[in-house]
C-alpha positions in Angstrom: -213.8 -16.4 -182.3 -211.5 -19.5 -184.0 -211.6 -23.1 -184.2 -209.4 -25.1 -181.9 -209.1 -29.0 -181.3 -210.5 -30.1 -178.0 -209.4 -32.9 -176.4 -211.5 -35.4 -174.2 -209.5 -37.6 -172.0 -211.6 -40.7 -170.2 -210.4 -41.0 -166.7 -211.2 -43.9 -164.4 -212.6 -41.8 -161.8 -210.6 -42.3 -158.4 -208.4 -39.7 -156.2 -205.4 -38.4 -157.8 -206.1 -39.4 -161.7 -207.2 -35.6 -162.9 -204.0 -34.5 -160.7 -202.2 -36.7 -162.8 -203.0 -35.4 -166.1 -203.5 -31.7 -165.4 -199.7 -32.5 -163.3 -198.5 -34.1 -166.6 -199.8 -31.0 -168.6 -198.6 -28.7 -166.3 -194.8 -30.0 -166.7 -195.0 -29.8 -170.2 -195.8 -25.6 -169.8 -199.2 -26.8 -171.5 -201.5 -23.9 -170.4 -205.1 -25.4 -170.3 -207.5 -22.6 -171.4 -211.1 -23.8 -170.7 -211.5 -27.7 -168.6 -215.0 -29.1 -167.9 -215.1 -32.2 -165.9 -218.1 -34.9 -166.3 -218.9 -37.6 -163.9 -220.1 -40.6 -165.2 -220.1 -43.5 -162.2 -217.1 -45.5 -162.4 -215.2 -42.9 -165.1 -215.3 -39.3 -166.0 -215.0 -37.2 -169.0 -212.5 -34.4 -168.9 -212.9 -32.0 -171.6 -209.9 -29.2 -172.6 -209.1 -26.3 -174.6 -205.2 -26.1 -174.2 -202.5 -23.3 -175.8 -200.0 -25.9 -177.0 -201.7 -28.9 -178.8 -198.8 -31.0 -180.2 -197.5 -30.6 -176.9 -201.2 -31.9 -175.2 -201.6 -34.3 -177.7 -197.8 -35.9 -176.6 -198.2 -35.9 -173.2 -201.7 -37.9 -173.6 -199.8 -40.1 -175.8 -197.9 -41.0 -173.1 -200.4 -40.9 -169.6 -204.1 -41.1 -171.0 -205.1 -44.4 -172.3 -208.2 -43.2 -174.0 -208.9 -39.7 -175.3 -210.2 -37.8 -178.2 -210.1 -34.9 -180.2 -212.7 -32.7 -181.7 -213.0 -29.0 -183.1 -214.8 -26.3 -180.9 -215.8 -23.2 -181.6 -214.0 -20.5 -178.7 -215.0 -17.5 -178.0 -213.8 -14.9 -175.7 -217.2 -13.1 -174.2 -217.5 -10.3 -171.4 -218.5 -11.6 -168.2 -221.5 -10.1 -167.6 -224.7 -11.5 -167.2 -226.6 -12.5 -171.2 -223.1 -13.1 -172.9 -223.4 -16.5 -173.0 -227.2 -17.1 -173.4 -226.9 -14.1 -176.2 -224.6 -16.3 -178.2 -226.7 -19.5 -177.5 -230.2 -17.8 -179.0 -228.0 -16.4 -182.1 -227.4 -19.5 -182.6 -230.8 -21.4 -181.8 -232.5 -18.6 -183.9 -230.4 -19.6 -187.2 -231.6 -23.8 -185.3 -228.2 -24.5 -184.7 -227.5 -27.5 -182.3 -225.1 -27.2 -179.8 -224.0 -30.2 -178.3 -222.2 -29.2 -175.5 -221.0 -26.1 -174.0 -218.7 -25.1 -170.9 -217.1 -21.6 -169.7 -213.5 -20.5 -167.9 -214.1 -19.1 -164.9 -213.9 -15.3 -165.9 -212.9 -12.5 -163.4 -215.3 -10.1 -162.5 -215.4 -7.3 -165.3 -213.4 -9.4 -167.4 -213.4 -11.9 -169.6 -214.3 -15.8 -169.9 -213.6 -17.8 -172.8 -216.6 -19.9 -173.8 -216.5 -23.3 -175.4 -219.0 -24.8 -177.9 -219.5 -27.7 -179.7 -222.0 -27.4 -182.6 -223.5 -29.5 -184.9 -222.7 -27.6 -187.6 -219.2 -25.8 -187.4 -219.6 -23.6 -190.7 -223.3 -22.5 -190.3 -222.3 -21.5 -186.6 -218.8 -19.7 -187.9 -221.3 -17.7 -190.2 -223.5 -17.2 -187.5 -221.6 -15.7 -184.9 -219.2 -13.6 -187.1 -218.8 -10.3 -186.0 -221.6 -7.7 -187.6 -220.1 -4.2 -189.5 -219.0 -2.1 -186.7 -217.9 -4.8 -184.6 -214.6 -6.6 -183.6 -213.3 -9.4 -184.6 -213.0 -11.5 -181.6 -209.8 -13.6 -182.1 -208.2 -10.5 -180.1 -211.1 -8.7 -179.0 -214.1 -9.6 -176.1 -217.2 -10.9 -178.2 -219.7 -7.9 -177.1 -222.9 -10.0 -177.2 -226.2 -8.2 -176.9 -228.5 -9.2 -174.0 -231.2 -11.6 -174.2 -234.1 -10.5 -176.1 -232.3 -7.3 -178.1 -231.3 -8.5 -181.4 
């Protein structure tokens, strides 16, 4: 689990502006780790969770009018059913807010990294951090019990 800056880029939403910027990304060897995509009418929000920031945050300098940036919580989960609604009623049991939330796609028996954006970034750190016994995910799957076996 860490804290990483996510940017949301505003794109007028008409064929070949996402290309653009994920193209733009792409050259740069900017490796996006999590993307969800938000329609909106005439614009769209693209959200991302990238491995080079500085990097991002240059190229959107130059291509993206508007964006912004924000800390996420990310967390690597198994991808199996419960992971992510386990880590959702953690933190609605401790009533934690989160704002927003999107996935990777995950291979089957493997991993997806899961992105949240919480109300309240300490409380939720706290929250989610790894019990006696278990891992700490910033290299390690989160192994999340299933719903309703905390």
């Amino acid at each position: 689990m860490r804290v990483v800056t996510q940017f949301s880029i505003y794109l007028i939403n008409k064929p070949g502006v996402l290309a653009a910027v994920t193209g733009a990304l792409a050259k740069a060897k900017v490796n996006i780790l999590a993307l969800a995509l938000m329609d909106s009418g005439e614009h769209g929000a693209l959200r991302i969770v990238c491995d080079e920031v500085d990097v991002a945050r240059a190229v959107l300098g130059r291509t993206s009018e508007r964006w912004t940036e924000t800390e996420v919580i990310v967390m690597d989960l198994e991808n199996r059913p419960g992971s992510f609604s386990g880590v959702a009623q953690r933190l609605a049991d401790e009533h934690i807010n989160i704002t927003y939330a999107y996935c990777s796609g995950g291979a089957p028996g493997g991993r997806t990294t899961a992105v949240f954006k919480v109300a309240d970034t300490k409380k939720a750190l706290k929250v989610l951090k790894p019990s006696k016994g278990e891992h700490d995910e910033s290299d390690e799957t989160v192994k999340t019990p299933p719903p309703g076996r905390h």
